[in-house]
Residue frames relative to the residue before (quaternion, step in Angstrom):
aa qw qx qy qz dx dy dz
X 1.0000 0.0000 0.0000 0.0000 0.00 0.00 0.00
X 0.5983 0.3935 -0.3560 0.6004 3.68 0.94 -0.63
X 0.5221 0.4676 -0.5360 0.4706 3.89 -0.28 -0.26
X 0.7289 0.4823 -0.3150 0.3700 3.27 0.23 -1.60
X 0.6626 0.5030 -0.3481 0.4322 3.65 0.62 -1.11
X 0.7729 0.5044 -0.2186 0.3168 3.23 0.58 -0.91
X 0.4148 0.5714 -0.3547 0.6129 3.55 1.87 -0.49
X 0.7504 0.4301 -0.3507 0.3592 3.62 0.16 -1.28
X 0.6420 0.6378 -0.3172 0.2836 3.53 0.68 -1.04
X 0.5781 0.5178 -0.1968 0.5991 3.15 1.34 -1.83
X 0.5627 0.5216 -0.4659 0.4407 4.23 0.35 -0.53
X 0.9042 0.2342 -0.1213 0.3359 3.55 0.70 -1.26
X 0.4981 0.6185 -0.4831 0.3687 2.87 1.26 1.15
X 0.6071 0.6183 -0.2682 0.4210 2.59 1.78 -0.79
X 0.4220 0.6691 -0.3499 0.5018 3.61 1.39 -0.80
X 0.7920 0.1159 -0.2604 0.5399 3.99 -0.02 -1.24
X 0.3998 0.7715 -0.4142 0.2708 3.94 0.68 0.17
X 0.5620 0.6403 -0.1833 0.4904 2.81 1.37 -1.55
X 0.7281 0.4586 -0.1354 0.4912 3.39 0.44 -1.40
X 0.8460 0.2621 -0.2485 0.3922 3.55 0.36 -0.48
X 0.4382 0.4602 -0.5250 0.5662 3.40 2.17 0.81
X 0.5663 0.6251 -0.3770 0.3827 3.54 0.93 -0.27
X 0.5219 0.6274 -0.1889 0.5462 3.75 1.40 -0.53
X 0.7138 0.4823 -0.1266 0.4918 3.18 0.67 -1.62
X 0.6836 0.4664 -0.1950 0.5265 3.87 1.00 -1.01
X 0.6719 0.4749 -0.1912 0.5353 3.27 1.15 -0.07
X 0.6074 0.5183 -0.2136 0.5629 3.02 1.11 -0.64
X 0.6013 0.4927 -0.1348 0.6145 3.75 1.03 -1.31
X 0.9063 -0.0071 0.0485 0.4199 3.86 -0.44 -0.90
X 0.3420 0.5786 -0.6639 0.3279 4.12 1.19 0.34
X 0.5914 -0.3606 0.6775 0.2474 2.99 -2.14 0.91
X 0.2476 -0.7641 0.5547 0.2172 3.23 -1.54 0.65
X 0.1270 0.8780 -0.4594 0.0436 4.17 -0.31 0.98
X 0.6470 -0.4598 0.4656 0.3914 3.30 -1.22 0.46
X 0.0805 -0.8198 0.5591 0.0939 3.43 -1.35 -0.17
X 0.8144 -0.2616 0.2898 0.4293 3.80 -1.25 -0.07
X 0.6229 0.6968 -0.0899 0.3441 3.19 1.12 -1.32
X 0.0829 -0.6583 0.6810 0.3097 3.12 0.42 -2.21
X 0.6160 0.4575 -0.5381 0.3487 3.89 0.64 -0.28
X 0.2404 -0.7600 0.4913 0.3511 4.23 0.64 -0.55
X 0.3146 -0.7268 0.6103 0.0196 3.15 -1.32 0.86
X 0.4747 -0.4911 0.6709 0.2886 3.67 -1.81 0.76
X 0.0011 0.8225 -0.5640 0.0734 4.09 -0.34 0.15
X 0.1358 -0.8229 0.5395 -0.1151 3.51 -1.37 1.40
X 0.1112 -0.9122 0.3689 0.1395 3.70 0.08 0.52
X 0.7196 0.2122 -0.2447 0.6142 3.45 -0.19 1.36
X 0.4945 0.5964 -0.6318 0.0243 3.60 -1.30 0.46
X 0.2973 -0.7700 0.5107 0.2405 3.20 -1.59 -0.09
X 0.0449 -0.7725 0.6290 0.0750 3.87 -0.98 0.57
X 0.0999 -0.7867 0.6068 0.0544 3.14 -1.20 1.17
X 0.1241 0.8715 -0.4706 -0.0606 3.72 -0.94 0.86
X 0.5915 -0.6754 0.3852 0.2136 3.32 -0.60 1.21
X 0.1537 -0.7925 0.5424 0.2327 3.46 0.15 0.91
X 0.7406 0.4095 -0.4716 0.2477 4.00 0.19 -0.45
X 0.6855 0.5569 -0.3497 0.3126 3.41 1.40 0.46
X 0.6970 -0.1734 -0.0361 0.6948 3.27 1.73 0.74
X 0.6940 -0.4173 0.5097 0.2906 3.05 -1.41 -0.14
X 0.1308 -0.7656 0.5619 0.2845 4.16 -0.31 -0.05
X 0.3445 0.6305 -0.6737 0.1730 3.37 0.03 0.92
X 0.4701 -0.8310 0.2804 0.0991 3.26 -0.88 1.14
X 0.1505 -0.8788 0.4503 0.0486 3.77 0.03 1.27
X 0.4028 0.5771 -0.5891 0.3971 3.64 0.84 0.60
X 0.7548 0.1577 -0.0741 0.6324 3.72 1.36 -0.28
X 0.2771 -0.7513 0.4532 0.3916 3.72 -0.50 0.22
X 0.4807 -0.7240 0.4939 0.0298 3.26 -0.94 1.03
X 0.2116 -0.8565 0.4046 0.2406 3.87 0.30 0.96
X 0.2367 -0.7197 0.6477 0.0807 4.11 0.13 1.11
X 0.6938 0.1896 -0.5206 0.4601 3.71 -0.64 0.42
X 0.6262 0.4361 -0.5553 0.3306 3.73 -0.02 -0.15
X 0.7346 0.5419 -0.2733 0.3034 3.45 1.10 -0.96
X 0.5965 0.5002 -0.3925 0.4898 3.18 1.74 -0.59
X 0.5136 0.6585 -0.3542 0.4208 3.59 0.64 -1.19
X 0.7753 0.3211 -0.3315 0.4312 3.64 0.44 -1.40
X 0.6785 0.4423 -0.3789 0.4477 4.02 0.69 -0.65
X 0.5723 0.5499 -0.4268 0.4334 3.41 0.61 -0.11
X 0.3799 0.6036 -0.3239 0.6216 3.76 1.64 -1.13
X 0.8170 0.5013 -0.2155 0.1864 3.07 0.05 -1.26
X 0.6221 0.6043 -0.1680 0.4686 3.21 1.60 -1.36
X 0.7405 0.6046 -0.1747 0.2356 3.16 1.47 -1.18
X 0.3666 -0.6674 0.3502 0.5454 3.25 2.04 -0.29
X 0.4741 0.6362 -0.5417 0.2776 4.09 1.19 -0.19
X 0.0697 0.7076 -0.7001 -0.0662 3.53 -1.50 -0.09
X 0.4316 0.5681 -0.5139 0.4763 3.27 0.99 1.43
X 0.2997 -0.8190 0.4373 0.2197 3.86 -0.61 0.55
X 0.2157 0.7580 -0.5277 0.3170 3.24 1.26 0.60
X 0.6697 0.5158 -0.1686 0.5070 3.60 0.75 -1.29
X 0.6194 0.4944 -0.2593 0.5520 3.71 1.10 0.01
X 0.8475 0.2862 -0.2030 0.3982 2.92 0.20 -1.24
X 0.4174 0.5803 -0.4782 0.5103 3.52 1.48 -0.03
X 0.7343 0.5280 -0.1463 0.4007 3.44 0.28 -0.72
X 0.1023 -0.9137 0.2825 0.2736 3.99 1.85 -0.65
X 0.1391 0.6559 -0.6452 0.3663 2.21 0.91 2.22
X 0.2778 -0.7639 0.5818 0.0260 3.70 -1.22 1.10
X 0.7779 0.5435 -0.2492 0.1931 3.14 0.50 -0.80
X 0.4297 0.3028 -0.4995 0.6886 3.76 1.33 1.27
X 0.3926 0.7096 -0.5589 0.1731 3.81 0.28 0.60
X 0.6318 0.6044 -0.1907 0.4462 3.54 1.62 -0.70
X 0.7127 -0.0193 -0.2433 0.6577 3.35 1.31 -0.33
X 0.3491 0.5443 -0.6486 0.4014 3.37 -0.35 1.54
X 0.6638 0.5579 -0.4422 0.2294 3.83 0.85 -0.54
X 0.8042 -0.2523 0.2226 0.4899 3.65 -1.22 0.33
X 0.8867 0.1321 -0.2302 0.3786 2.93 0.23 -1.41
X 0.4244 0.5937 -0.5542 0.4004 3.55 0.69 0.50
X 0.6259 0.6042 -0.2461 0.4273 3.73 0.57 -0.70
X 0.7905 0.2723 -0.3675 0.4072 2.90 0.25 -1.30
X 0.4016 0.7077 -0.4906 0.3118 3.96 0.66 -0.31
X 0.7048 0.3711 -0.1797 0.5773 3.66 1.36 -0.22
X 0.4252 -0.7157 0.4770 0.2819 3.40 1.61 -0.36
X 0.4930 0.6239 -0.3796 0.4728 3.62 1.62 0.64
X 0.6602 -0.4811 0.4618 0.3454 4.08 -0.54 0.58
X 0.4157 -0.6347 0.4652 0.4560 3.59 -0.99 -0.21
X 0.6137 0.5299 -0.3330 0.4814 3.26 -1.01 0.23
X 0.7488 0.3598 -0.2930 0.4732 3.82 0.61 -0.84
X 0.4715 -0.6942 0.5175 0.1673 3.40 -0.73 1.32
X 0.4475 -0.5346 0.6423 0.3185 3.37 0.26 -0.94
X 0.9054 -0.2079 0.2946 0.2242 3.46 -1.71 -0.75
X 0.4242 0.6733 -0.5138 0.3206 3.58 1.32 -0.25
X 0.9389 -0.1337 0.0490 0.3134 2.52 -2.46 -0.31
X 0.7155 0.5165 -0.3671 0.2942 3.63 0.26 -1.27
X 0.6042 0.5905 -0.2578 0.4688 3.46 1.44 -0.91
X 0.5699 0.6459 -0.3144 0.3989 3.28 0.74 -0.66
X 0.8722 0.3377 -0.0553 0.3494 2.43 0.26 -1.99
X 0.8151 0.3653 -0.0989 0.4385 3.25 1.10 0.00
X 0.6463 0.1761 -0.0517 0.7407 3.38 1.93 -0.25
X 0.5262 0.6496 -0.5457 0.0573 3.58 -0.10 0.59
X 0.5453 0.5498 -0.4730 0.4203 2.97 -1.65 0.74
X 0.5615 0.7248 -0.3844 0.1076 3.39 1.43 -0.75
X 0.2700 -0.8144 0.4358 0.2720 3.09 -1.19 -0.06
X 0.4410 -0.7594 0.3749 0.2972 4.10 -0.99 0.38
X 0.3479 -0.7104 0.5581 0.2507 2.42 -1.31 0.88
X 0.7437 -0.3971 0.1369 0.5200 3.87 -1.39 0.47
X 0.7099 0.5332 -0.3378 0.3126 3.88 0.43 -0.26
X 0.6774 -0.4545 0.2851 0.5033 2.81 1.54 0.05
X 0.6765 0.4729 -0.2801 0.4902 3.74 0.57 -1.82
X 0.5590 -0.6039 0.4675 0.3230 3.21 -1.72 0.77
X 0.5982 -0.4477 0.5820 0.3209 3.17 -1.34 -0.03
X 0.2094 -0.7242 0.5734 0.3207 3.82 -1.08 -0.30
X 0.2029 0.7736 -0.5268 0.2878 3.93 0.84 1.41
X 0.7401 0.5923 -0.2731 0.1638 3.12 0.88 -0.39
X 0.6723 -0.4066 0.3823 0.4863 4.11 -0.35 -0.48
X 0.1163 0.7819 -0.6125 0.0067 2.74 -0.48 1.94
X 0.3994 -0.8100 0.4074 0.1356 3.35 -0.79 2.07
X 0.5905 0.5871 -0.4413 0.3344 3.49 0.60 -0.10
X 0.6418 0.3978 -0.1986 0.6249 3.05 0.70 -0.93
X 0.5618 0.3758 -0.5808 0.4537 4.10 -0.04 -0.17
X 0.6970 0.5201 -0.3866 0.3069 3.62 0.31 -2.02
X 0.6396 0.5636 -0.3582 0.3806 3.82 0.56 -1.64
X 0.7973 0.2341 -0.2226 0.5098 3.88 0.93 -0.85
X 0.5174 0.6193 -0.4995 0.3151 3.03 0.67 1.01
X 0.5381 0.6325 -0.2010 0.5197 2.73 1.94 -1.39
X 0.6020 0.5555 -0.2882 0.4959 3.72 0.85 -0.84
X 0.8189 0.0715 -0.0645 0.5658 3.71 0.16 -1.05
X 0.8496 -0.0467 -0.2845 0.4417 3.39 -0.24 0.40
X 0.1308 -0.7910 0.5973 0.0204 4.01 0.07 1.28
X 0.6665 0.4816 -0.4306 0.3721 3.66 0.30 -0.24
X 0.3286 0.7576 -0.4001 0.3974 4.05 1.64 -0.43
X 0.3718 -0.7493 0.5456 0.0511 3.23 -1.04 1.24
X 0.6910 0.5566 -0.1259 0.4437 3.28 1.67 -0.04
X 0.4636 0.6975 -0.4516 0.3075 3.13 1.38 0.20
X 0.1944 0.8005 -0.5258 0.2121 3.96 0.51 1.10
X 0.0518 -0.7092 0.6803 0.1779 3.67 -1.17 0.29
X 0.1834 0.7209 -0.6624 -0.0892 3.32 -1.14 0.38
X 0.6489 -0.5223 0.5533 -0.0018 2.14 -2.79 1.23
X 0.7634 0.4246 -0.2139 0.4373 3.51 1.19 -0.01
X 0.0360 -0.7500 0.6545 -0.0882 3.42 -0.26 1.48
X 0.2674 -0.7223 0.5736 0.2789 3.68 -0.83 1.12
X 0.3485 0.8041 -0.3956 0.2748 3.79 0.85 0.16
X 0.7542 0.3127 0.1435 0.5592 2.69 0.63 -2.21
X 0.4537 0.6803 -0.4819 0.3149 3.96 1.22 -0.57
X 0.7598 0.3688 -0.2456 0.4758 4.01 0.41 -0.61
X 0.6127 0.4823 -0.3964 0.4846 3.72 1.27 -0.11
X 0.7762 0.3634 -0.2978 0.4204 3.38 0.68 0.63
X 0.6217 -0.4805 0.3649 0.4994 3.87 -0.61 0.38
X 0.8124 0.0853 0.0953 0.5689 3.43 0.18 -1.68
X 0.1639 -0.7523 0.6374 0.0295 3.18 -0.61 1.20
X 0.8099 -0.3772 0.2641 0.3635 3.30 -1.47 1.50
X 0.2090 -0.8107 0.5456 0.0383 3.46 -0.67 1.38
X 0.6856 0.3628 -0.1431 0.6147 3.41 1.77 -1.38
X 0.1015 0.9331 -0.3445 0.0205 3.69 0.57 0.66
X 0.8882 0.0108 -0.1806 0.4224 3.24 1.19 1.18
X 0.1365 -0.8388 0.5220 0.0731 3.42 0.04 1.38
X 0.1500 0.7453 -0.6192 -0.1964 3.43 -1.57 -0.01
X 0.4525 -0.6578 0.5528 0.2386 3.64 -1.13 0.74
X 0.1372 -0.6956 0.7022 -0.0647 3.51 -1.54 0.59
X 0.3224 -0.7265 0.6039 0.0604 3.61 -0.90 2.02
X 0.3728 0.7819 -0.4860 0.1163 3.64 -1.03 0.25
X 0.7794 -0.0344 -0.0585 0.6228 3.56 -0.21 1.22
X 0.7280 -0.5238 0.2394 0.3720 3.27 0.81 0.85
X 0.6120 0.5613 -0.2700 0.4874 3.26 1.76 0.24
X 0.1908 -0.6876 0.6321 0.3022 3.92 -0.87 0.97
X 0.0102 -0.5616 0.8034 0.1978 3.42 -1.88 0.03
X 0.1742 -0.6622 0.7178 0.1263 2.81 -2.36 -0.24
X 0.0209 0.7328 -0.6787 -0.0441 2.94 -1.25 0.67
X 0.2941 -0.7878 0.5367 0.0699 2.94 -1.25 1.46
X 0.3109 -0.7067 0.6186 0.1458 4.00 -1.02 0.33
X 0.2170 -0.6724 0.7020 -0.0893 3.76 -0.51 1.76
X 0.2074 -0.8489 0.4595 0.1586 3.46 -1.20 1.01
X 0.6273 -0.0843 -0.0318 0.7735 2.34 2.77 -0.49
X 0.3431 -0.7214 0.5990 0.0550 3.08 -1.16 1.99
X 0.2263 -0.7113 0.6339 0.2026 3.11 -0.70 0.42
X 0.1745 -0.8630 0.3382 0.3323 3.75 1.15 1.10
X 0.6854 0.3895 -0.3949 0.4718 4.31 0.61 -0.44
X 0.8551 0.1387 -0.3438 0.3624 3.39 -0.28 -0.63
X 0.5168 0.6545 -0.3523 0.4248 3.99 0.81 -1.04
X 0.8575 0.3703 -0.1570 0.3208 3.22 -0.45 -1.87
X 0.5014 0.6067 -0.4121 0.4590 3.90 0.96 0.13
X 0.7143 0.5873 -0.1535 0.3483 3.19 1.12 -1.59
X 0.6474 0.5076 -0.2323 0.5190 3.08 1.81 -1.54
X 0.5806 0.7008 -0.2946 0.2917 3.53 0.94 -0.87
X 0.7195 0.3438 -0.1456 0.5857 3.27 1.27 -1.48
X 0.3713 0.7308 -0.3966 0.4133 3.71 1.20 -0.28
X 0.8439 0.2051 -0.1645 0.4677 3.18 -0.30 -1.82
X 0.5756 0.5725 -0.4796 0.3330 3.55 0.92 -0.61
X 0.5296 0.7147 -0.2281 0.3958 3.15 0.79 -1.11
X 0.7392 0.2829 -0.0263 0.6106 3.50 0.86 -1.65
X 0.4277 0.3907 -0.5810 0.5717 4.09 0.93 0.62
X 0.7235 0.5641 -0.3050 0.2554 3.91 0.00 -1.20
X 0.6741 0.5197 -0.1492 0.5033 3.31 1.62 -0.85
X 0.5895 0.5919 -0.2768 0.4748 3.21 1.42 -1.22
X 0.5974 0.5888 -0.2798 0.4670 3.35 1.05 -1.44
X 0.7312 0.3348 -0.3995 0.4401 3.97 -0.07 -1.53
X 0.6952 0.5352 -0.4055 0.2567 3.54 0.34 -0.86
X 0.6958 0.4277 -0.0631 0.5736 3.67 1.61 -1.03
X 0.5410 -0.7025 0.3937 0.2422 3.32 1.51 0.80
X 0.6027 0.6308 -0.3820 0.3048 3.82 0.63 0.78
X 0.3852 -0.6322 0.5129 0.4346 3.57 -0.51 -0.18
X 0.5258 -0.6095 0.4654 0.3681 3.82 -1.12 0.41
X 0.1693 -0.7592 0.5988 0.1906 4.13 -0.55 0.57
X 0.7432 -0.1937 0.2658 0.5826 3.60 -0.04 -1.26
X 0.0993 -0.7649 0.6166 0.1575 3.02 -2.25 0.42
X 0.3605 -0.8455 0.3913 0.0455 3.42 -0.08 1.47
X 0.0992 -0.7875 0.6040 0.0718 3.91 -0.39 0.60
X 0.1777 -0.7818 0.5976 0.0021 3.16 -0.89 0.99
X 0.0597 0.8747 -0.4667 -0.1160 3.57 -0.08 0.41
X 0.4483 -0.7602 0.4400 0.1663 3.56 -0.96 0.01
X 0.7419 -0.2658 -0.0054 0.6155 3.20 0.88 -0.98
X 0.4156 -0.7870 0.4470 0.0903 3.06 -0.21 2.29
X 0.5600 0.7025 -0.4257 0.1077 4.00 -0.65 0.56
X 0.5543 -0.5655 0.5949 0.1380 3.18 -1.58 1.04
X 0.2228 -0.7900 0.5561 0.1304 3.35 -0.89 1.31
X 0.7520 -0.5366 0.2481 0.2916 3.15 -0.98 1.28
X 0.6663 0.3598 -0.2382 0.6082 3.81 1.28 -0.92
X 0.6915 0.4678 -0.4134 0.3634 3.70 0.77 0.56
X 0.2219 0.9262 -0.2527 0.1706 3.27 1.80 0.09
X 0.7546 0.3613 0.0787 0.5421 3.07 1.62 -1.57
X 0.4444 0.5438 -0.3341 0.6286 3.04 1.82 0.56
X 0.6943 0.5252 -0.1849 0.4560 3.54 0.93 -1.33
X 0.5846 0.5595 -0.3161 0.4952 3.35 1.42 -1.06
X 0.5721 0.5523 -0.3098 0.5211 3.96 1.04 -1.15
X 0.6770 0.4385 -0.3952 0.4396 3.79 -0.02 -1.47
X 0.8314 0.3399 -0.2207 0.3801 3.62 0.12 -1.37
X 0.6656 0.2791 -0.5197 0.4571 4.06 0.51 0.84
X 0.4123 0.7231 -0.4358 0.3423 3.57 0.93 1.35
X 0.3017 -0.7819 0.4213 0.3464 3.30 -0.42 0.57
X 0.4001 -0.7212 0.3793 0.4194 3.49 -0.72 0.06
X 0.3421 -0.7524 0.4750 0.3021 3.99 -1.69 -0.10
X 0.7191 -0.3544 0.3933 0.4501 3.43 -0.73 0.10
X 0.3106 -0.7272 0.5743 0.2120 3.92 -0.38 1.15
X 0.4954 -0.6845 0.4365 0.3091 3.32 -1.25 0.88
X 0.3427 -0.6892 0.5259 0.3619 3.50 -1.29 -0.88
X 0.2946 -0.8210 0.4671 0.1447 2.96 -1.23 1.00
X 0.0541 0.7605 -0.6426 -0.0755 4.15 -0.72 0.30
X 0.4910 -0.5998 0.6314 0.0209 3.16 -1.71 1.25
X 0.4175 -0.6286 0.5891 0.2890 3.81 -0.74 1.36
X 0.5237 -0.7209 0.4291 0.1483 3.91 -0.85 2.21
X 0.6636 0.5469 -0.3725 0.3490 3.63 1.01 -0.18
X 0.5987 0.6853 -0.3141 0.2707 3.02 0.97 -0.77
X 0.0865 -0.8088 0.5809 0.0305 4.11 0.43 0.83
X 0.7602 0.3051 -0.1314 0.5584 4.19 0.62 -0.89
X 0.0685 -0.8748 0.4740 0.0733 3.08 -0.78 1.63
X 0.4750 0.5384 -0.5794 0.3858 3.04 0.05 1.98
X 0.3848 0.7233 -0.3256 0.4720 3.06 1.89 0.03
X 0.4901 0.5547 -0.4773 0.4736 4.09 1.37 -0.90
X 0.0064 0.5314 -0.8437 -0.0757 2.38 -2.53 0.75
X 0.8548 -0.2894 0.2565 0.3461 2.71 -1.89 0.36
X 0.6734 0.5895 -0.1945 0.4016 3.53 1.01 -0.84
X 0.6649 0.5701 -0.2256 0.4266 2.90 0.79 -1.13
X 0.7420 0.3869 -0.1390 0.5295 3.99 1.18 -0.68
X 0.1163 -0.8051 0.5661 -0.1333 3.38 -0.03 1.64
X 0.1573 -0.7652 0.6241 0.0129 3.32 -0.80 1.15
X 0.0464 0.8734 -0.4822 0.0496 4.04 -0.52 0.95
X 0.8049 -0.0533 -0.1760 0.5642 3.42 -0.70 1.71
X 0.2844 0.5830 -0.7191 0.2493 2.99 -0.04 1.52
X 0.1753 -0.7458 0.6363 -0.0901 3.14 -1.14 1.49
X 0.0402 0.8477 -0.4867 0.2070 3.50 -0.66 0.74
X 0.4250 -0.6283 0.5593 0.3343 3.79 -1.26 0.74
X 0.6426 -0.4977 0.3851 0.4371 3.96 -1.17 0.80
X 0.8584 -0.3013 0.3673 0.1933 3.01 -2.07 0.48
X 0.1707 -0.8043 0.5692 -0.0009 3.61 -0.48 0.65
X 0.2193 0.8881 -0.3593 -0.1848 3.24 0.31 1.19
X 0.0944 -0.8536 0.5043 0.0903 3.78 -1.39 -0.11
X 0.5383 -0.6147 0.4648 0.3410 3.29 -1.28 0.84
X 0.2548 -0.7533 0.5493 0.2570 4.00 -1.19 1.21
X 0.5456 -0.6663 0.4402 0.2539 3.57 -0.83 0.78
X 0.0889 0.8361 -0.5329 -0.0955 3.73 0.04 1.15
């Protein structure tokens, strides 16, 4: 049993390691470019992180990492909404910047109404409108294909959702940043690996980390699997320039022991989770790191 602890431990450092040599390489050799923003960024193209889900959870503890926004926001997510009403009831904040008036109306959408993002995707793409404008509900709803795919044919090379519709990519502030996951059956284990077209690597890429993990673990109980790996793919890998001195803090931390996460056993239909139902235990962690997000 002590061997065993002691394998696991050394796994989950190595899990948030990864990530905070990823920082460091970026920090050391990113190209330096302008951006969407105006805030510039240090910037890398291409990496890869791989974390073993049965050896903790990756929520990161070189910095504490806020877990109810992230659950709150994938649940949002599951639901097909892409309004932040359902968030902010909840005090979640963090689609609060492009939700205001005047972000919206640039689309001719109310405040609050996102537009096209993730929830739509994932759950209605392709749709189509109807004369008022609002979609229709005709479109491709991937969760629910991918989950029965994974169920009746798991060996399929196709079991992808994506978040990126060039259609709809300009009808929204922020267009899909994580724009395409796909799962993979094998020894009775699901993984995922997810493709990031842009990580914002400090404040974003934590969020996405515990996210998709988060959403392999669920995918799995509901499809009867154990959890294997979750793989991040990124794209363009970069540290905005006003987050420098934040990054410089995270990386002369040491790291803790990743926590563990368990899912309430009844739940079989994953749209059926709540907030309750997802119980995160001993997550320890150095304080909060804060920063401004670059809209």
């Amino acid at each position: 049993m002590t061997m065993n602890n002691v394998i696991i431990k050394t796994e989950q450092i190595k899990n948030e390691q990864a990530y905070l040599d990823l920082l460091k390489h970026v920090m050391t050799h990113g190209t330096e470019k302008g951006d969407r923003t105006g805030t510039g960024t240090l910037s890398h193209f291409g990496a890869q992180l791989r974390f073993n889900l049965t050896d903790g959870f990756p929520l990161l503890t070189t910095k504490k990492v806020h877990l109810k926004s992230i659950t709150y926001e994938l649940l949002w997510f599951l639901s097909g909404s892409t309004h932040v009403d359902y968030l902010q009831e909840n005090g979640v904040r963090i689609w609060n910047e492009w939700a205001t008036s005047e972000q919206t109306a640039r689309f001719n959408r109310p405040a609050g109404d996102l537009g096209p993002i993730y929830g739509h995707q994932w759950r209605n793409y392709g749709a189509t409108k109807s004369a008022d404008g609002h979609y229709n509900f005709d479109g491709v709803d991937q969760i629910t294909q991918v989950i029965e795919q994974i169920k009746t044919n798991p060996n399929s090379r196709r079991l992808i959702v994506s978040g990126w519709n060039p259609g709809e990519a300009e009808q929204v502030a922020l267009p899909p940043c994580h724009t395409m996951f796909q799962f993979f059956v094998a020894d009775n284990k699901l993984s995922c690996q997810l493709y990031q077209r842009s990580a914002d690597l400090f404040l974003g890429v934590p969020f996405n980390i515990a996210s998709y993990a988060l959403l392999t673990h669920m995918v799995a109980q509901v499809c009867g699997l154990e959890v294997g790996e979750f793989i991040w793919t990124g794209g363009d890998c970069h540290i905005y320039q006003n987050h420098r001195e934040q990054v410089d803090l995270q990386l002369t931390r040491s790291l803790y022991t990743l926590p563990t996460l368990t899912l309430n056993p009844d739940v079989k239909d994953i749209f059926a989770f709540k907030y309750e139902d997802i119980n995160v235990a001993g997550y320890e962690s150095h304080p909060a790191i804060k920063a401004k997000v670059a809209v």
